[in-house]
SETI-48631 format. One record per atom (N, C-alpha, C): x, y, z; residue number from 1. Coordinates in steps of 0.05 Angstrom, whole numbers, plus 5000, padded with zeros to 4 digits. Example, Ala and Ser with C-alpha at 12.3 -4.5 7.8 and 13.67 -1.06 7.14 Angstrom:
<nodes>
c1/c2/c3/num
5264/4886/5156/1
5246/4910/5156/1
5264/4934/5156/1
5257/4955/5142/2
5273/4979/5143/2
5258/5001/5157/2
</nodes>
This chain:
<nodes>
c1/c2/c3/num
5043/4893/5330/1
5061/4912/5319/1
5077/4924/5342/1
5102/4923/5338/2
5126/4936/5360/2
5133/4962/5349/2
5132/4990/5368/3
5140/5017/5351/3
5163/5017/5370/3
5182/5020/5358/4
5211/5016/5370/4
5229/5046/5371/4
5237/5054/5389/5
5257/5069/5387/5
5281/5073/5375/5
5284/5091/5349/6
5313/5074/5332/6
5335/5086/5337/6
5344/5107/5353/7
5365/5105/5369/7
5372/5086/5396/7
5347/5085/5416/8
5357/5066/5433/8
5351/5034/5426/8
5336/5033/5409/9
5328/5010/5406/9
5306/4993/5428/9
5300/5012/5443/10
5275/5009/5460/10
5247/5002/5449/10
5238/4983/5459/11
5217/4979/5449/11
5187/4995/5464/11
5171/5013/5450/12
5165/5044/5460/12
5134/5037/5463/12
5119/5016/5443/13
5086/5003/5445/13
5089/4985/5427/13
5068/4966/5436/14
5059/4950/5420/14
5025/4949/5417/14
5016/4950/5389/15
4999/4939/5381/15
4989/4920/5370/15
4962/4913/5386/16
4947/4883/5382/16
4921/4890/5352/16
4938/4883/5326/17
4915/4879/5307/17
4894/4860/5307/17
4898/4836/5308/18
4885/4818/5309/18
4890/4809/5280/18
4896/4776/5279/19
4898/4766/5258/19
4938/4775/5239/19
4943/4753/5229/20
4978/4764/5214/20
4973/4796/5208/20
4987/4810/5215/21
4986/4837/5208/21
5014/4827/5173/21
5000/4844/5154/22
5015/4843/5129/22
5032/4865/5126/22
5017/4889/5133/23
5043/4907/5124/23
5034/4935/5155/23
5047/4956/5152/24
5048/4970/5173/24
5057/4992/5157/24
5049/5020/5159/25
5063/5044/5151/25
5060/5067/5169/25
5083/5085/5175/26
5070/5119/5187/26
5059/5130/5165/26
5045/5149/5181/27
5037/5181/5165/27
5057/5188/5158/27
5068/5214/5131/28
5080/5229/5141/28
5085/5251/5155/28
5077/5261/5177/29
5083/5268/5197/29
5082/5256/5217/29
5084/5224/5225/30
5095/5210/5239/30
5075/5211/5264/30
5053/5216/5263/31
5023/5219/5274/31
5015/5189/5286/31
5013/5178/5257/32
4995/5158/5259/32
5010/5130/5251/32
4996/5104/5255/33
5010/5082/5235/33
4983/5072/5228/33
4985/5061/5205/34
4964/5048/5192/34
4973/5010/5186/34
4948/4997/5194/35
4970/4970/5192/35
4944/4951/5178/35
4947/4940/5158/36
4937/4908/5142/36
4935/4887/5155/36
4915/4870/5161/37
4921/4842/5168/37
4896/4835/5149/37
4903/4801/5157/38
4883/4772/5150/38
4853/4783/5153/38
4857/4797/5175/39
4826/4800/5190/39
4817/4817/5168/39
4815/4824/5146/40
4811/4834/5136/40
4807/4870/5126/40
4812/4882/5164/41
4809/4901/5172/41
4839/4922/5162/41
4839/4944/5162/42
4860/4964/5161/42
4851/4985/5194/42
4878/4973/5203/43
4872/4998/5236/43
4891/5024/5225/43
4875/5041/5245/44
4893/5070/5244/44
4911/5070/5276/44
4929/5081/5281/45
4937/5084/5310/45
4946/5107/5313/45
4945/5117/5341/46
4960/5142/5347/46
4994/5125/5359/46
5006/5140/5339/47
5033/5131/5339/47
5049/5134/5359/47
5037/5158/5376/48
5048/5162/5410/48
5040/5144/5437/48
5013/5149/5432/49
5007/5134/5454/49
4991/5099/5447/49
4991/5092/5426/50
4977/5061/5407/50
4953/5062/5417/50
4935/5086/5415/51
4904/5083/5419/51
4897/5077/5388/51
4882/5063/5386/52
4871/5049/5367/52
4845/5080/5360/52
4849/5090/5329/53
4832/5110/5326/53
4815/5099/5306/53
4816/5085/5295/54
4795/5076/5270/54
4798/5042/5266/54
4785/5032/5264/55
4779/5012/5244/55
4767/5000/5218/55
4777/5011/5192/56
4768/5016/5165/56
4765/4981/5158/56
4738/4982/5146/57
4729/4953/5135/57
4712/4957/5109/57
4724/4936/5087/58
4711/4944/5062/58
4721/4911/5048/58
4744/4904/5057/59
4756/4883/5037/59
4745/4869/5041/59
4747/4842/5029/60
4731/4817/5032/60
4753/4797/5040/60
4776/4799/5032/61
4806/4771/5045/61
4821/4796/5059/61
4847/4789/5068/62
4862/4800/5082/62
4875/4824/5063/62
4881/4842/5080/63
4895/4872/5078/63
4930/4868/5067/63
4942/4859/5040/64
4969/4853/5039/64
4990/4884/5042/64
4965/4915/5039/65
4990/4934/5035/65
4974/4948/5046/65
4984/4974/5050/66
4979/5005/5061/66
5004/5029/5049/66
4987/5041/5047/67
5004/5071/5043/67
4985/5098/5045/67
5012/5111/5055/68
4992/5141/5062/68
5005/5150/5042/68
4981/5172/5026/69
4983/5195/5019/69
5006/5224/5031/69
5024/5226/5008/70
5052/5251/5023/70
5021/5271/5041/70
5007/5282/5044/71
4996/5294/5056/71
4984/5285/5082/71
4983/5258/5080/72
4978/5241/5108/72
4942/5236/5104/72
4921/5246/5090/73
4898/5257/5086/73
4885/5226/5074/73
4899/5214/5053/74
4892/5198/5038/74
4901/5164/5045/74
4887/5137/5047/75
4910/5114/5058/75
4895/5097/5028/75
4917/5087/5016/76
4905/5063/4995/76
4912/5036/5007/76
4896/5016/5009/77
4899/4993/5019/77
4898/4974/4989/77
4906/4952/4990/78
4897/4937/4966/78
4904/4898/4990/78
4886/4886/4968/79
4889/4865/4982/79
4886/4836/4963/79
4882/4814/4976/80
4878/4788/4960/80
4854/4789/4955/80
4835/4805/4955/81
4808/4805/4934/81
4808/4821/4907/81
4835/4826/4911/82
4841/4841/4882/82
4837/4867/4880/82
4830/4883/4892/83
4819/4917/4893/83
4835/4935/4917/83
4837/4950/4906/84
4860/4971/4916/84
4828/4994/4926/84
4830/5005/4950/85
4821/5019/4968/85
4831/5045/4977/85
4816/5058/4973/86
4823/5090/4981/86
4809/5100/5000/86
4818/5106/5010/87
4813/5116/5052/87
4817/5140/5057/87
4798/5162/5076/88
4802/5184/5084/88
4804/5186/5109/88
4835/5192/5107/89
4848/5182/5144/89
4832/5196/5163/89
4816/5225/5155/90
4800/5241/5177/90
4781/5231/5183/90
4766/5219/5167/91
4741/5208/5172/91
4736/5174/5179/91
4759/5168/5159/92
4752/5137/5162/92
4734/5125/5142/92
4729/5139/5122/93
4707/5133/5110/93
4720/5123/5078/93
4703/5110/5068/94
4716/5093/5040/94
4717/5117/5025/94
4732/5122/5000/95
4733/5141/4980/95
4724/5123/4948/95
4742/5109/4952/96
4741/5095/4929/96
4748/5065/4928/96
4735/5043/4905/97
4749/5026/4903/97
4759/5024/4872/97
4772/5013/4866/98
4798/5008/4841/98
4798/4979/4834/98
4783/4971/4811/99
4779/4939/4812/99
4794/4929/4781/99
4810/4916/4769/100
4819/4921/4749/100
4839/4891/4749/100
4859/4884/4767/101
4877/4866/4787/101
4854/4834/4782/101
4875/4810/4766/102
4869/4784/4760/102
4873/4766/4784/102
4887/4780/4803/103
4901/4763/4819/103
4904/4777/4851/103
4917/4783/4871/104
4920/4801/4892/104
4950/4819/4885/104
4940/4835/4903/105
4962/4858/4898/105
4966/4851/4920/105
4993/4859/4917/106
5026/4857/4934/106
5031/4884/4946/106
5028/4911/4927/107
5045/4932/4943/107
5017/4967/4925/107
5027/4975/4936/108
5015/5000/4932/108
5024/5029/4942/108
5026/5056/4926/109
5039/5068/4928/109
5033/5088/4914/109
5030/5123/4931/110
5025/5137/4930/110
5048/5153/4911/110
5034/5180/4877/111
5057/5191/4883/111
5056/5213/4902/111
5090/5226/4901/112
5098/5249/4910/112
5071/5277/4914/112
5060/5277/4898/113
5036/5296/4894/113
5014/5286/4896/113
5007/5263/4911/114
4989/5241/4911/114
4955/5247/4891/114
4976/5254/4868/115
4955/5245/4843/115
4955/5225/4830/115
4960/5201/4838/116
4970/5177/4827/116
4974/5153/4844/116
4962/5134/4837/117
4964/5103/4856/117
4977/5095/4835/117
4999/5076/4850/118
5008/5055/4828/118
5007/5030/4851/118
4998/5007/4834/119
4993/4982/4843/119
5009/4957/4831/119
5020/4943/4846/120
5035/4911/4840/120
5018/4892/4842/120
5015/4879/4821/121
5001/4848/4826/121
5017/4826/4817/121
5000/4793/4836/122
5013/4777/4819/122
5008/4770/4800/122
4993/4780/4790/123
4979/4778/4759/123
4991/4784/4741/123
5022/4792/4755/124
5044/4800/4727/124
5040/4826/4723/124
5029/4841/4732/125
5020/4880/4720/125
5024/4891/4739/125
5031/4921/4731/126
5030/4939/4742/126
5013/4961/4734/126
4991/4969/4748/127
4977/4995/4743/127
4978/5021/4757/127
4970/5045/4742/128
4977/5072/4746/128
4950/5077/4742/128
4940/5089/4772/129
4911/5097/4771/129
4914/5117/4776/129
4887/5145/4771/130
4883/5170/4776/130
4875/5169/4813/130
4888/5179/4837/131
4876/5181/4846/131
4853/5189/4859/131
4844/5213/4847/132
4816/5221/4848/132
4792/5210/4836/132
4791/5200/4814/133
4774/5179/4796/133
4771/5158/4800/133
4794/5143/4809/134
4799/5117/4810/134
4801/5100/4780/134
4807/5118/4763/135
4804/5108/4727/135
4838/5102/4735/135
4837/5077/4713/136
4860/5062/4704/136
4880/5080/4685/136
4899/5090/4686/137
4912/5102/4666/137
4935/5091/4649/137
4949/5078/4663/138
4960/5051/4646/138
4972/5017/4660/138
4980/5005/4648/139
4981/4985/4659/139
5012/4974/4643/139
5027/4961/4668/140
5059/4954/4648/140
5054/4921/4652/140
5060/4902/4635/141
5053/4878/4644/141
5089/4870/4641/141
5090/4850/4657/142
5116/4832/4669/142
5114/4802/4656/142
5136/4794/4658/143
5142/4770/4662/143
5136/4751/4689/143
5137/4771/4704/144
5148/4758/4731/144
5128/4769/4743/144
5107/4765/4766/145
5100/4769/4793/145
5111/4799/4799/145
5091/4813/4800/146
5104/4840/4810/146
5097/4847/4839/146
5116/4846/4851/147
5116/4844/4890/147
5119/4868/4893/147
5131/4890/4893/148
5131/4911/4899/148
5146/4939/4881/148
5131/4969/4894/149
5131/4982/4873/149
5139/5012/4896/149
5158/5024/4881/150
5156/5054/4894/150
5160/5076/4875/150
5155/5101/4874/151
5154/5126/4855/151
5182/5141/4866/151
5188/5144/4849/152
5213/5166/4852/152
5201/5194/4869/152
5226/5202/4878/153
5221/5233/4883/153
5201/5252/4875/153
5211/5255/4848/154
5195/5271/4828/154
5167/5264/4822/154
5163/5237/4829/155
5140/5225/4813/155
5146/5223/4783/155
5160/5227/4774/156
5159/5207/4744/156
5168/5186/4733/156
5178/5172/4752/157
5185/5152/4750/157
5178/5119/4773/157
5169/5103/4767/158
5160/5077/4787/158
5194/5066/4787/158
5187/5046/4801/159
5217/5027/4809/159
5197/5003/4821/159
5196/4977/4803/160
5187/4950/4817/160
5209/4939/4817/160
5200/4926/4838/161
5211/4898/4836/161
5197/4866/4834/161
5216/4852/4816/162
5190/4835/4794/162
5203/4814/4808/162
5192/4782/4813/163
5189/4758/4817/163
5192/4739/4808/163
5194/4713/4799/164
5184/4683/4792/164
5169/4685/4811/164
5141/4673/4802/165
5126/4656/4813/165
5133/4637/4840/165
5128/4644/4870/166
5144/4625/4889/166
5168/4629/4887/166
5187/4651/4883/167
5211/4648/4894/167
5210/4685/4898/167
5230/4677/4926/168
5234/4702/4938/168
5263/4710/4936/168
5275/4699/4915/169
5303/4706/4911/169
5310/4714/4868/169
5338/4723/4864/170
5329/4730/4840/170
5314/4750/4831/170
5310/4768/4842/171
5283/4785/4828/171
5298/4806/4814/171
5277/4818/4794/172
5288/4838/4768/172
5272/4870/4776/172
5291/4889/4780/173
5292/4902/4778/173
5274/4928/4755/173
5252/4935/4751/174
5257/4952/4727/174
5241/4980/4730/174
5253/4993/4718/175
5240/5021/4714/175
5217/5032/4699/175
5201/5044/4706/176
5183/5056/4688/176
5178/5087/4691/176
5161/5099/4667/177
5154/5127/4672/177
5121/5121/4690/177
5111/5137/4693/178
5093/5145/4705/178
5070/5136/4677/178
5078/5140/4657/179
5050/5123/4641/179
5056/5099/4638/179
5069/5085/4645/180
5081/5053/4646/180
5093/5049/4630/180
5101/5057/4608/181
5121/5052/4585/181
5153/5050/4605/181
5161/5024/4598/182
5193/5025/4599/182
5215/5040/4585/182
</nodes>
């Protein structure tokens, strides 16, 4: 992973995950980065100086997503074993797992008030879990491969974006509320 300077365009550290790193995110307060790979592992980093502060292990295949919690407190990982992961960035320690997903998840995503996971699979669905519980609250099913997912502002609203099967072009657009109804 390269943390780049985005005014000069300087390249500022690099981190060695080990194994394809899949996805990469900051804190928000720009603390930390959290990053997914193959290796199955989720690392934490200090985003100033790339000391490696944690190494979270729970999945069984590779790490495809990460997201922090708006409070920075909470990280959900989800991966190709099908289960979405909940992480307590202070400790390092597992919170929860979320098993529900026919297929691997693609994207994952905290809301605004991080009472709420919402998850993409290619299983065609999208689910809306309680974050504290880890209970399923609804589920929107697709046509298409659902690759990725983000919450509005407000949190009441998701925004995916949906797939064919093997193609990375074409994709559909659609909206939902926060209980998955379109």
């Amino acid at each position: 992973i390269k943390v780049w300077d985005a005014q000069s365009g300087q390249a500022l550290t690099t981190l060695e995950h080990g194994g394809l790193i899949y996805s990469a995110a900051f804190s928000p307060d720009g603390k930390q980065i959290a990053s997914g790979s193959t290796d199955k592992t989720i690392k934490l980093w200090d985003a100033k100086s790339g000391e490696e502060l944690a190494t979270l292990r729970g999945h069984t295949i590779g790490v495809r997503t990460v997201a922090f919690s708006s409070d920075g407190k909470m990280l959900a990982s989800a991966s190709d074993d099908k289960m979405l992961k909940v992480w307590n960035t202070l400790t390092g320690e597992l919170v929860r797992t979320m098993k529900g997903h026919s297929d691997l998840v693609h994207s994952v995503s905290f809301s605004p008030d991080g009472r709420l996971v919402a998850s993409a699979s290619r299983d065609k669905t999208m689910r809306v879990w309680d974050a504290s519980s880890g209970e399923a609250l609804s589920e929107k099913k697709s046509s298409r491969s659902v690759r990725a997912l983000v919450f509005s502002p407000d949190g009441k609203r998701l925004a995916s974006i949906d797939l064919e099967a093997g193609q990375d072009k074409n994709g559909v657009v659609s909206l939902y509320d926060t209980a998955g109804r379109s």
